[in-house]
OpenMM code with the backbone's topology and positions (N, CA, C; nanometers):
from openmm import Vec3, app, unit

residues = "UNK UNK UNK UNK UNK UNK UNK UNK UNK UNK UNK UNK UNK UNK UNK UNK UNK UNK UNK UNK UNK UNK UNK UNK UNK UNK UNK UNK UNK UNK UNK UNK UNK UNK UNK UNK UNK UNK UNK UNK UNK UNK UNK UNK UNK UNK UNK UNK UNK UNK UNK UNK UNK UNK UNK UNK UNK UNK UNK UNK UNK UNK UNK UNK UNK UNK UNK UNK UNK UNK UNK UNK UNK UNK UNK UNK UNK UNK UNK UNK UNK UNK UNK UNK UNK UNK UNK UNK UNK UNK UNK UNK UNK UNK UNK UNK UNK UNK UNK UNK UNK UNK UNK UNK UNK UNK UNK UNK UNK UNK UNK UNK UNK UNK UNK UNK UNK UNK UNK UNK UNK UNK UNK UNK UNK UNK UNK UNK UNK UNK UNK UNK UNK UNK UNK UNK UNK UNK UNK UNK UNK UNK UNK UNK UNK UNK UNK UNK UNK UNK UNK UNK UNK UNK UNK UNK UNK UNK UNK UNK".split()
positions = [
    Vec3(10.5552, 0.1572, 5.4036),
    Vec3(10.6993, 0.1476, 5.4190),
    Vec3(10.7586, 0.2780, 5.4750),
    Vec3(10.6911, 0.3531, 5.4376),
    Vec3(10.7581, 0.5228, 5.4810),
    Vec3(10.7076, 0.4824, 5.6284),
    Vec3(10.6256, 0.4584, 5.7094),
    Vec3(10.6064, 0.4851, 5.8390),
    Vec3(10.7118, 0.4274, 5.9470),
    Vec3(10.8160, 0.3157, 5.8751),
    Vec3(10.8831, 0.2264, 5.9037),
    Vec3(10.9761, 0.2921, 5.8724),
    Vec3(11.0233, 0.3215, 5.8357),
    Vec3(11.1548, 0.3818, 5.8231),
    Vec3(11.1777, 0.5342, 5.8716),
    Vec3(11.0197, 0.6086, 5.8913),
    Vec3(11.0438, 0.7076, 6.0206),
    Vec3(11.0494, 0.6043, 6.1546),
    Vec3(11.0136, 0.5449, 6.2323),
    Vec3(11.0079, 0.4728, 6.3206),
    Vec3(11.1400, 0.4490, 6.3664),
    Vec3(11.2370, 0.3974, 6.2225),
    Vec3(11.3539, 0.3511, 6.2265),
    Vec3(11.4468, 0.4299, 6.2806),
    Vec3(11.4354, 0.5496, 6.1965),
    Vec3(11.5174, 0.6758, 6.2137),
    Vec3(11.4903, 0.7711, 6.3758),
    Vec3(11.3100, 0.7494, 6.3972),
    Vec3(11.3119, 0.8013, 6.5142),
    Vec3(11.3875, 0.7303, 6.6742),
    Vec3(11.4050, 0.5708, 6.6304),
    Vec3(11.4304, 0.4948, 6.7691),
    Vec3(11.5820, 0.5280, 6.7072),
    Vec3(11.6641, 0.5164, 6.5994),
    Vec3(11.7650, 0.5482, 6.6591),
    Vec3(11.8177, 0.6344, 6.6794),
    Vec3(11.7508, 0.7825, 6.6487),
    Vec3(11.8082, 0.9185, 6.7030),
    Vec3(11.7822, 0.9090, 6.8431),
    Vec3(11.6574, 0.8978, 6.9112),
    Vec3(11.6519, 0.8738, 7.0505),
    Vec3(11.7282, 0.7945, 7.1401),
    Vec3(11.7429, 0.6511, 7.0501),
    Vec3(11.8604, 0.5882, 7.1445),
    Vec3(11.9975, 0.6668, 7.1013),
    Vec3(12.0337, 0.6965, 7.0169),
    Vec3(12.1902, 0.8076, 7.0898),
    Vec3(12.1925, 0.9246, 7.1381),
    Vec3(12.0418, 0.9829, 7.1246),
    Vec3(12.0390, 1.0742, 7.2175),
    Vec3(12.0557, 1.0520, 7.3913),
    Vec3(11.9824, 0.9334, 7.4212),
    Vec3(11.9760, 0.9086, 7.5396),
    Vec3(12.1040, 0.8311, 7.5800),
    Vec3(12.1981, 0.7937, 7.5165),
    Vec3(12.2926, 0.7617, 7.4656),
    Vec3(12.4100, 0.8369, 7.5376),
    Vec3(12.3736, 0.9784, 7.4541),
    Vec3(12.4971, 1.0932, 7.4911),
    Vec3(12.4756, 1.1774, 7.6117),
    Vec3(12.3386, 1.1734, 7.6686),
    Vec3(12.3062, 1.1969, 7.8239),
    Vec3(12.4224, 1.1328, 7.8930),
    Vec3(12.4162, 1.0185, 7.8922),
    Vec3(12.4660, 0.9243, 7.9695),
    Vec3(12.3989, 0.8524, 8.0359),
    Vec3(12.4674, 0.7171, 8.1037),
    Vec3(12.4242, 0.5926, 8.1368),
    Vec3(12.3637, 0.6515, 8.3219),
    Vec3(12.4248, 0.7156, 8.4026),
    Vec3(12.3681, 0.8221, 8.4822),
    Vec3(12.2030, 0.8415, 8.4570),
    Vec3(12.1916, 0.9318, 8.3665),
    Vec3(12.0348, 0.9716, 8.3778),
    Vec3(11.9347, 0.8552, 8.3424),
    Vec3(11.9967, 0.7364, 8.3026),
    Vec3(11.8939, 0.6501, 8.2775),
    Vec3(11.9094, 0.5307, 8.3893),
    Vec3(11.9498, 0.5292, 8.4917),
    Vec3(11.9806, 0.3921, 8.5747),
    Vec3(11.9326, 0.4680, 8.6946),
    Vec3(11.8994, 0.6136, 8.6979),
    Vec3(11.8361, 0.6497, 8.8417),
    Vec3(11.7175, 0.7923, 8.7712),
    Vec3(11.6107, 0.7205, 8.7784),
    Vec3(11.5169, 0.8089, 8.7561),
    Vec3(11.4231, 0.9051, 8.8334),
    Vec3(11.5221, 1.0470, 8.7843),
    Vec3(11.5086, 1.1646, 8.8431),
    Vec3(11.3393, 1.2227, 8.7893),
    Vec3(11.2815, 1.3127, 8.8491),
    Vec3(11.1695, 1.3740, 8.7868),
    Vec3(11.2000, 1.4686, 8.6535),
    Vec3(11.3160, 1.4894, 8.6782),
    Vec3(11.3348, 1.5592, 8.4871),
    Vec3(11.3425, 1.4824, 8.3946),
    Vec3(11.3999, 1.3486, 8.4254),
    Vec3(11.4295, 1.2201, 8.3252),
    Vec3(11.2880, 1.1862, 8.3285),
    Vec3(11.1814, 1.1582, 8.4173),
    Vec3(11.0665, 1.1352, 8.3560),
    Vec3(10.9845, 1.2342, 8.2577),
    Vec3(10.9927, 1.3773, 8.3143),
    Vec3(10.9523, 1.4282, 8.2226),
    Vec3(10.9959, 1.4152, 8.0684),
    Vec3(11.1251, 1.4118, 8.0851),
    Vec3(11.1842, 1.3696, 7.9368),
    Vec3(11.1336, 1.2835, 7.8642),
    Vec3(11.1143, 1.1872, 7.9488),
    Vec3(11.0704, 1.0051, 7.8598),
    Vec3(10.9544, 1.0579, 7.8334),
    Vec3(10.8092, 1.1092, 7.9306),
    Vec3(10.7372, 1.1295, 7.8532),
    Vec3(10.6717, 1.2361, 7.7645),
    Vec3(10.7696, 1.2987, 7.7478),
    Vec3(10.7743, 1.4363, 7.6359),
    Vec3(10.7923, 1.3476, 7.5234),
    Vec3(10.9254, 1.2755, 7.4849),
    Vec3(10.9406, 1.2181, 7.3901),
    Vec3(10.8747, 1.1509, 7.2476),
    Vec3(10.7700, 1.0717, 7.3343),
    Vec3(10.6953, 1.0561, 7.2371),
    Vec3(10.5601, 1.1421, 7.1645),
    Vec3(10.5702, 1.2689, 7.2413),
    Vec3(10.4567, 1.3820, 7.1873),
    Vec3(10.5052, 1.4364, 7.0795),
    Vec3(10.6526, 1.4480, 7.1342),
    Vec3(10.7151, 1.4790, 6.9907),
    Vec3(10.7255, 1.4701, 6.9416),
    Vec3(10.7137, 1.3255, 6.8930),
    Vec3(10.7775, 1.1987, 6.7630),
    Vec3(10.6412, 1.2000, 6.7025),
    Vec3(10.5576, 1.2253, 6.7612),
    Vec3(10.3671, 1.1843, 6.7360),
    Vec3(10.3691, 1.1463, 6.5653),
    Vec3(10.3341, 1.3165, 6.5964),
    Vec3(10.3296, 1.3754, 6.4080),
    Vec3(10.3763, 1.3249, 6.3123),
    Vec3(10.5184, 1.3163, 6.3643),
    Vec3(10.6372, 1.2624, 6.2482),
    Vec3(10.6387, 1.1519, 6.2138),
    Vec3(10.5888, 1.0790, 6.3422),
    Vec3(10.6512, 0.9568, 6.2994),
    Vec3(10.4435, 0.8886, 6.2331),
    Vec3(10.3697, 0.9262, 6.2245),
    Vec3(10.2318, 0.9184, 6.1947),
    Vec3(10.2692, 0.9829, 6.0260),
    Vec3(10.3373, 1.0279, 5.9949),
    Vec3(10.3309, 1.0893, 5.8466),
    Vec3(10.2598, 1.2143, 5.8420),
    Vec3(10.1872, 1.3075, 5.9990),
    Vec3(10.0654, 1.4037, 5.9579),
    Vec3(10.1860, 1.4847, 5.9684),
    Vec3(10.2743, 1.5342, 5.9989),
    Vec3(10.3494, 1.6324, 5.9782),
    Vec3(10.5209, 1.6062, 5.9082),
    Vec3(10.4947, 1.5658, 5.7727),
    Vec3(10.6154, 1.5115, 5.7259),
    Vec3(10.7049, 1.5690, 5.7124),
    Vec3(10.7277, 1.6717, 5.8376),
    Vec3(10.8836, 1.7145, 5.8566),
    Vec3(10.9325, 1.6395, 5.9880),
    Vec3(11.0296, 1.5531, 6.0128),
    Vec3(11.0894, 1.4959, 6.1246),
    Vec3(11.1601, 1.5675, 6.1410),
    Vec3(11.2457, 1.6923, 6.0392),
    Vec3(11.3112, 1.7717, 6.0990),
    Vec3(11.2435, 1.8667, 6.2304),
    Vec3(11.1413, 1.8832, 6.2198),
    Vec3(11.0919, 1.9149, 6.3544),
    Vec3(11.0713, 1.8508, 6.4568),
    Vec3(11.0246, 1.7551, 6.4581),
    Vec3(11.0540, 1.6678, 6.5487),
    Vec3(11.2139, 1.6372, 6.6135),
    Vec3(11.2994, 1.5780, 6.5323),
    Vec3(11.4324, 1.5721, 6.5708),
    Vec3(11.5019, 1.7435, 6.6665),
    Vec3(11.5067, 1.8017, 6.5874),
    Vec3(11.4894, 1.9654, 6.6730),
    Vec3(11.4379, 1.9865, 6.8184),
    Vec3(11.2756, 1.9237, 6.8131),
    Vec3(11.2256, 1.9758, 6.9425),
    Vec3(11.3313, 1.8818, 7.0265),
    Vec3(11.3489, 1.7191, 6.9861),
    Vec3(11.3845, 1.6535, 7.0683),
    Vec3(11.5091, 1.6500, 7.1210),
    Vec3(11.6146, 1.7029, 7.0075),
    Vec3(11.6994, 1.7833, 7.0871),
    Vec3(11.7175, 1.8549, 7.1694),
    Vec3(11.6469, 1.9408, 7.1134),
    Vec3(11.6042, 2.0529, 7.2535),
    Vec3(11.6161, 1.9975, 7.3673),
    Vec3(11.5034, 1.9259, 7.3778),
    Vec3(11.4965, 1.8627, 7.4938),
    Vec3(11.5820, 1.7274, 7.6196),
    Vec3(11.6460, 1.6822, 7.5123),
    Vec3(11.7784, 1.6317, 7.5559),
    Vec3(11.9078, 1.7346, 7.6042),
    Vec3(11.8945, 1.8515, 7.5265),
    Vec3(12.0140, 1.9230, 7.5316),
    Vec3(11.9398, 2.0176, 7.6917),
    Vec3(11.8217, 2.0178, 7.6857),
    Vec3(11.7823, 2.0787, 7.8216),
    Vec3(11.8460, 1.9982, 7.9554),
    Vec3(11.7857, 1.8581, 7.9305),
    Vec3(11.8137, 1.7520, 8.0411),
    Vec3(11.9511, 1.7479, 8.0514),
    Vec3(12.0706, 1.7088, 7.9833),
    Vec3(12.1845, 1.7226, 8.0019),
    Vec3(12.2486, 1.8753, 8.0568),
    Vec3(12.1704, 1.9873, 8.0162),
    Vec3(12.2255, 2.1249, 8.0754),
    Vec3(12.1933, 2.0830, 8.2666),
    Vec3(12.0485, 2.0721, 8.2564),
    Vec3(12.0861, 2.0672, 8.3818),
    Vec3(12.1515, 1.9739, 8.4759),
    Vec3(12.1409, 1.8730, 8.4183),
    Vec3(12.2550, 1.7249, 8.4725),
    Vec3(12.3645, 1.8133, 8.4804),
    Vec3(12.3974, 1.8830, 8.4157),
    Vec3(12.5561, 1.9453, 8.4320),
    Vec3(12.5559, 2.0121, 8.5446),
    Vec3(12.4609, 2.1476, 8.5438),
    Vec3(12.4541, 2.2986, 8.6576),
    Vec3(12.4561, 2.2054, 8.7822),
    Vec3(12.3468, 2.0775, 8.7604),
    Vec3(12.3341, 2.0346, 8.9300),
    Vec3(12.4541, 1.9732, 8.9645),
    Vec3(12.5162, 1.9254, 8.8912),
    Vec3(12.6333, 1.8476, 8.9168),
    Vec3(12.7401, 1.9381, 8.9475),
    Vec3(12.7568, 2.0582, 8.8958),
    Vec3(12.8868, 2.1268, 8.9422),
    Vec3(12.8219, 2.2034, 9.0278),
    Vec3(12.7045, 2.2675, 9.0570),
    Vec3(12.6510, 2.3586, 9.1356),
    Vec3(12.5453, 2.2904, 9.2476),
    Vec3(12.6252, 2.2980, 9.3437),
    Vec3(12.5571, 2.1724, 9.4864),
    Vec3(12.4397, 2.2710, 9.5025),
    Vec3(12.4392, 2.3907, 9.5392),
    Vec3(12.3396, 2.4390, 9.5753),
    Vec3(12.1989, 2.4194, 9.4940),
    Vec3(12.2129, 2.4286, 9.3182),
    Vec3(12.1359, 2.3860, 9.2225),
    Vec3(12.0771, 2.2696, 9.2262),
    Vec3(12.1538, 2.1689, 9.2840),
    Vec3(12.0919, 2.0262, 9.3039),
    Vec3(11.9908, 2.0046, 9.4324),
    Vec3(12.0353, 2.0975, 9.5347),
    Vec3(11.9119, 2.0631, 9.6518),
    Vec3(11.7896, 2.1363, 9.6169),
    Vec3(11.7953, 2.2032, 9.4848),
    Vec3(11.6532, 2.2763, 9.4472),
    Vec3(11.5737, 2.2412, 9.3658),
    Vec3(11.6703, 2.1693, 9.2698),
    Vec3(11.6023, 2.0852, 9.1774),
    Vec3(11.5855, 1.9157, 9.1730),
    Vec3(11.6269, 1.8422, 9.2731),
    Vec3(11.6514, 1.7498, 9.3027),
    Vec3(11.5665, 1.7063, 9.4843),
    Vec3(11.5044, 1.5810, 9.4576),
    Vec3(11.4666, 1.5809, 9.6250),
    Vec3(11.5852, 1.5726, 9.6971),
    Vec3(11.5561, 1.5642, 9.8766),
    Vec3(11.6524, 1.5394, 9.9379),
    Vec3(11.6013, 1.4338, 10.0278),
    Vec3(11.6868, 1.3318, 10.0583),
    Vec3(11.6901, 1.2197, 10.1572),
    Vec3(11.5902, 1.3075, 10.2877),
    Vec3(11.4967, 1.1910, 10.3396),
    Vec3(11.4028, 1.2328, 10.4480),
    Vec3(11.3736, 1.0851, 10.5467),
    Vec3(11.4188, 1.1886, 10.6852),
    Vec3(11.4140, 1.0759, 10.8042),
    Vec3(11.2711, 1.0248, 10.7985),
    Vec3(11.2644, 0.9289, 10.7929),
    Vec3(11.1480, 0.8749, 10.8354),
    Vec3(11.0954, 0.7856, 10.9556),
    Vec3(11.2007, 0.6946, 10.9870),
    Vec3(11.2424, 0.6663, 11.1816),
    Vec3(11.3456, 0.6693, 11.1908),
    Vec3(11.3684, 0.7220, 11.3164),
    Vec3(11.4846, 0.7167, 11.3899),
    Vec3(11.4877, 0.6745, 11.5428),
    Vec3(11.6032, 0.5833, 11.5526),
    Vec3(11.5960, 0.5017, 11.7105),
    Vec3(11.4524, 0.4522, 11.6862),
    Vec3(11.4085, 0.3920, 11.5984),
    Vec3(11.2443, 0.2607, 11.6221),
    Vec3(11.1326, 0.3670, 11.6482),
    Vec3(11.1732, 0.5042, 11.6080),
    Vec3(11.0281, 0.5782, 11.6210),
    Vec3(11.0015, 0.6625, 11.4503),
    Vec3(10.8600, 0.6785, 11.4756),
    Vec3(10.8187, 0.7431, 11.3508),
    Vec3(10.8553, 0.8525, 11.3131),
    Vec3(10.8968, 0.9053, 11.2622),
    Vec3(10.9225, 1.1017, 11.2321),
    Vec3(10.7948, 1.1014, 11.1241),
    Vec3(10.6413, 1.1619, 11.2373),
    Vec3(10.5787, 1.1863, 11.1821),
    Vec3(10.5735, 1.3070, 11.0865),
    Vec3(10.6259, 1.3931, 11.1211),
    Vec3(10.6213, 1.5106, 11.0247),
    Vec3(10.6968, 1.4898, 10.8776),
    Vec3(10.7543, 1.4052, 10.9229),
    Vec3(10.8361, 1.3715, 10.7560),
    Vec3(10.7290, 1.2739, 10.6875),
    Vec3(10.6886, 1.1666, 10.7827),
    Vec3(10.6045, 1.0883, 10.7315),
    Vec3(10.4514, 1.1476, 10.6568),
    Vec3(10.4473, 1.2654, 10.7034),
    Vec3(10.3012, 1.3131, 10.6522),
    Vec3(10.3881, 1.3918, 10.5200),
    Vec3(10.4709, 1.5091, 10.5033),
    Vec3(10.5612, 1.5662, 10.4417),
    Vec3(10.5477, 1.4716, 10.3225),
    Vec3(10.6141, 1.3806, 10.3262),
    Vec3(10.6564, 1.2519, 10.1947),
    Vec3(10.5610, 1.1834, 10.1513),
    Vec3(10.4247, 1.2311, 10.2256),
    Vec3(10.3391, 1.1104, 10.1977),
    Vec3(10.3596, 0.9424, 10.2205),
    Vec3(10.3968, 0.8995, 10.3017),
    Vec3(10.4057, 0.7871, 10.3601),
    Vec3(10.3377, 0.7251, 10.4440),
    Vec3(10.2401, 0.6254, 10.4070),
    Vec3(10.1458, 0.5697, 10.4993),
    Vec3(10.2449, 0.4783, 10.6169),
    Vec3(10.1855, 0.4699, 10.7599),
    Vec3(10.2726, 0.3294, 10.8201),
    Vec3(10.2698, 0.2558, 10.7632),
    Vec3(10.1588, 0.1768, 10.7243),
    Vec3(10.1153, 0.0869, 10.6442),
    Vec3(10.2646, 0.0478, 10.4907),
    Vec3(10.2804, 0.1321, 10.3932),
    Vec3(10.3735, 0.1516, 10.3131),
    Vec3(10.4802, 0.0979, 10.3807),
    Vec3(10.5380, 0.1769, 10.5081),
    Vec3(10.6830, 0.1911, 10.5445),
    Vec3(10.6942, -0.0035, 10.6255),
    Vec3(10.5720, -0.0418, 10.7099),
    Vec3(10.6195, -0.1322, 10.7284),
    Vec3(10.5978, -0.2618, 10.6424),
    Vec3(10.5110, -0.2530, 10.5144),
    Vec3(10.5420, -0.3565, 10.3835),
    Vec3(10.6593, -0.3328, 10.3570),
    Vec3(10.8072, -0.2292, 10.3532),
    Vec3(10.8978, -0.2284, 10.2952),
    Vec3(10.9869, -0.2893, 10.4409),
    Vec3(10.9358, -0.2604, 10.5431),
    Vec3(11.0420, -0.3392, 10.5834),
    Vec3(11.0062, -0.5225, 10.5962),
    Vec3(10.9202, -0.5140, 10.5717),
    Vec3(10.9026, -0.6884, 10.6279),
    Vec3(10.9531, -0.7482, 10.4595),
    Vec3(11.0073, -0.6635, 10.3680),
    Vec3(11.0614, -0.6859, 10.2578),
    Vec3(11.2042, -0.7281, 10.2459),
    Vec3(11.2611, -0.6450, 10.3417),
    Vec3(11.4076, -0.7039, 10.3879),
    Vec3(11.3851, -0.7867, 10.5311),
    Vec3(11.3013, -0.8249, 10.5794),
    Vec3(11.3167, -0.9175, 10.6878),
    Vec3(11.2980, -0.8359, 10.7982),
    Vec3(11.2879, -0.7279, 10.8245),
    Vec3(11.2767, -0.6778, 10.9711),
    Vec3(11.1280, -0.6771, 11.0064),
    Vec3(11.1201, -0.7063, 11.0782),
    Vec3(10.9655, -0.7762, 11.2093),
    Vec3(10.9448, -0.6404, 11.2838),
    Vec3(10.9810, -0.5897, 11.3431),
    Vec3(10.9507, -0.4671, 11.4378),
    Vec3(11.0196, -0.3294, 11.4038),
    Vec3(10.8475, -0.2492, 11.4459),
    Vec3(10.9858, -0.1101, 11.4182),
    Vec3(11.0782, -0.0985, 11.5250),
    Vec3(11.0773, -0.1260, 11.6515),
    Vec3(11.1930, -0.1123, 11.7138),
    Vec3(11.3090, -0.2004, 11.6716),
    Vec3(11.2952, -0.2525, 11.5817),
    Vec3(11.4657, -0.2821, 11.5061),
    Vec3(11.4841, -0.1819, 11.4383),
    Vec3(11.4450, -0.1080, 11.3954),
    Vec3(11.4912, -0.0234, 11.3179),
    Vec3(11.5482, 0.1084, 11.3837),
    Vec3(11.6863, 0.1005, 11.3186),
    Vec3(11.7732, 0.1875, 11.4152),
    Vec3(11.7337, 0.3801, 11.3219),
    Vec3(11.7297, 0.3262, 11.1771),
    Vec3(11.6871, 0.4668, 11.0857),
    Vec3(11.6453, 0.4120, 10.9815),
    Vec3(11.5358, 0.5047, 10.9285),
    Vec3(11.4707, 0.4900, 10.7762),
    Vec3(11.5012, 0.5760, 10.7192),
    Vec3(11.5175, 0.5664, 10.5922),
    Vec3(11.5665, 0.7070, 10.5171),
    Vec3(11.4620, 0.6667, 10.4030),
    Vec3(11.3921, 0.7642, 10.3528),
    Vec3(11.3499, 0.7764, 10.1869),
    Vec3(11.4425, 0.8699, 10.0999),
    Vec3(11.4711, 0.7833, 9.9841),
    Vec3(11.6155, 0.8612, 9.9387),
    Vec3(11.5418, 0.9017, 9.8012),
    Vec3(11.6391, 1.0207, 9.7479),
    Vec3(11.5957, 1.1022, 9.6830),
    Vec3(11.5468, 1.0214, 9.5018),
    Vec3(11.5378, 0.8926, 9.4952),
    Vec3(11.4949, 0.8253, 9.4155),
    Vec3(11.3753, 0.7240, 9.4153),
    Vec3(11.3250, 0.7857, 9.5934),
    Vec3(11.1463, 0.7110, 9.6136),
    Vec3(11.1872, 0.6228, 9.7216),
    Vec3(11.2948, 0.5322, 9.6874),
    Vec3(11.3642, 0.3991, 9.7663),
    Vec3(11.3556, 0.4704, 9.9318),
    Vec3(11.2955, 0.3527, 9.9818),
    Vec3(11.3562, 0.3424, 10.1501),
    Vec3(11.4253, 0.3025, 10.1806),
    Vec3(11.5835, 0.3470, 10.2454),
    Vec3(11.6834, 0.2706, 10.3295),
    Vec3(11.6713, 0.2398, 10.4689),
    Vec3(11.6864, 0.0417, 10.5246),
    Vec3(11.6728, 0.0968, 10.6628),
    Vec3(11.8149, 0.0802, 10.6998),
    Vec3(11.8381, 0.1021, 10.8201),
    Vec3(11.9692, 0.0483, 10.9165),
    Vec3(11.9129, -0.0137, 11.0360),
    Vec3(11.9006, -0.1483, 11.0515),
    Vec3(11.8846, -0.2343, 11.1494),
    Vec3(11.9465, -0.1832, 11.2961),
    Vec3(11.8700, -0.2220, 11.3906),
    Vec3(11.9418, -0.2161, 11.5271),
    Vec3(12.0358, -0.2576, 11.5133),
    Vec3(12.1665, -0.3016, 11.6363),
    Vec3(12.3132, -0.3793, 11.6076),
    Vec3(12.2050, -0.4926, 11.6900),
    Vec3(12.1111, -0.5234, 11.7206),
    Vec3(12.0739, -0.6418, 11.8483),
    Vec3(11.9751, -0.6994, 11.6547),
    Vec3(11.8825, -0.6598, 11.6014),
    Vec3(11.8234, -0.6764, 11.4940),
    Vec3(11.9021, -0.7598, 11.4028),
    Vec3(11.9794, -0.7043, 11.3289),
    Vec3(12.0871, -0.7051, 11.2673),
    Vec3(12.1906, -0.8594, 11.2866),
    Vec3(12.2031, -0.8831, 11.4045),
    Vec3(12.2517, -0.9826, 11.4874),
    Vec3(12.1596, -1.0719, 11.4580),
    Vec3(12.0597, -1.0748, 11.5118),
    Vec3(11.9464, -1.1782, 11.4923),
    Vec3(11.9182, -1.2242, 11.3517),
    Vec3(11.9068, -1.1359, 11.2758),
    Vec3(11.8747, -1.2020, 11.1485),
    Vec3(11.9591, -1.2786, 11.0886),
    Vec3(12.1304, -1.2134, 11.0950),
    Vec3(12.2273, -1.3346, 11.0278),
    Vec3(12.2302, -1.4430, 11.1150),
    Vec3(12.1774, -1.4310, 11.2340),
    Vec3(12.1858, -1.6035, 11.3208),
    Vec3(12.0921, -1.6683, 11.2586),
    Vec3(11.9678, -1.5976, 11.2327),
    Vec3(11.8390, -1.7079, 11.1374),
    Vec3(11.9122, -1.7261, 11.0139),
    Vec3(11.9627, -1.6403, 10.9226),
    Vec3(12.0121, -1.7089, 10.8186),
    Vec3(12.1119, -1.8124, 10.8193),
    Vec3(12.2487, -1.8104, 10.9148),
    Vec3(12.3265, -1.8822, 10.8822),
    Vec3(12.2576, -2.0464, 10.9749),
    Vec3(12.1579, -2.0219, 11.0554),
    Vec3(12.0586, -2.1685, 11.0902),
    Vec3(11.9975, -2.1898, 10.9182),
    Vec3(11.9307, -2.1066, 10.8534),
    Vec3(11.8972, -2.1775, 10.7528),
    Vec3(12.0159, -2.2326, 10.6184),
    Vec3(12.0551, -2.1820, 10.6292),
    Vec3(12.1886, -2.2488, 10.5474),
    Vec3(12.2213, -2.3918, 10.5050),
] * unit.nanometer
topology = app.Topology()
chain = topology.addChain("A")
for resn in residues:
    res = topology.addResidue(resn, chain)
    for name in ("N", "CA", "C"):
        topology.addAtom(name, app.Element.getBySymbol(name[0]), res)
């Protein structure tokens, strides 16, 4: 029964911890928010196992570590310069229907990768593709040619 009722106490300090972050750090997962998630449970290990029956240590470290993640959610947020250092930045990956190989090697991006994501939204050729972006959350954005673009809502509104 004691292991259950640390369990209890540990999911709900964590959920208002992650809670008082905000809804922000959990709907776009940054590389500090992963580190966070999986720190979390190294911390809880002990405590919540009964081998170290102080949770006050546990609760502590894990503060800590929330109160870290939210410090810097803050600095990057008021301090732009802080965020392009600690944060990725958006990377061309085509532009005008061509490859930007150097970004593509840079990001690690196989062709292979980039054109499974587009035949994901429907585009057939890289020359439809007017720009690719990999944005600073992994995601690829494209922007269709205006001739691409055209074509596809004529196939959709035929399938309709």
């Amino acid at each position: 029964m004691e292991t259950v009722l640390r369990i209890v106490l540990i999911y709900v300090f964590v959920m208002l911890g992650l809670r008082l972050i905000g809804k922000r750090e959990l709907s776009q997962l940054a590389p500090r928010e992963l580190v966070m998630l999986l720190l979390i449970p190294e911390l809880f290990s002990q405590g919540a196992l009964g081998e170290d029956f102080s949770l006050t240590n546990a609760f502590i470290a894990c503060s800590t570590l929330l109160v870290l993640v939210f410090g810097v959610s803050l600095v990057t947020h008021l301090t732009p310069g802080v965020d392009g250092f600690i944060s990725a930045k958006p990377a061309v990956l085509v532009e005008h229907g061509s490859i930007v190989e150097d970004n593509m090697n840079r990001e690690r991006v196989t062709p292979d990768e980039l054109l499974a994501e587009m035949r994901l939204i429907g585009i057939r050729a890289l020359s439809d593709v007017e720009w690719a972006i990999l944005e600073a959350d992994g995601k690829i954005s494209f922007i269709a040619t205006a001739g691409a673009a055209r074509h596809r809502g004529e196939a959709q509104q035929s399938l309709a």
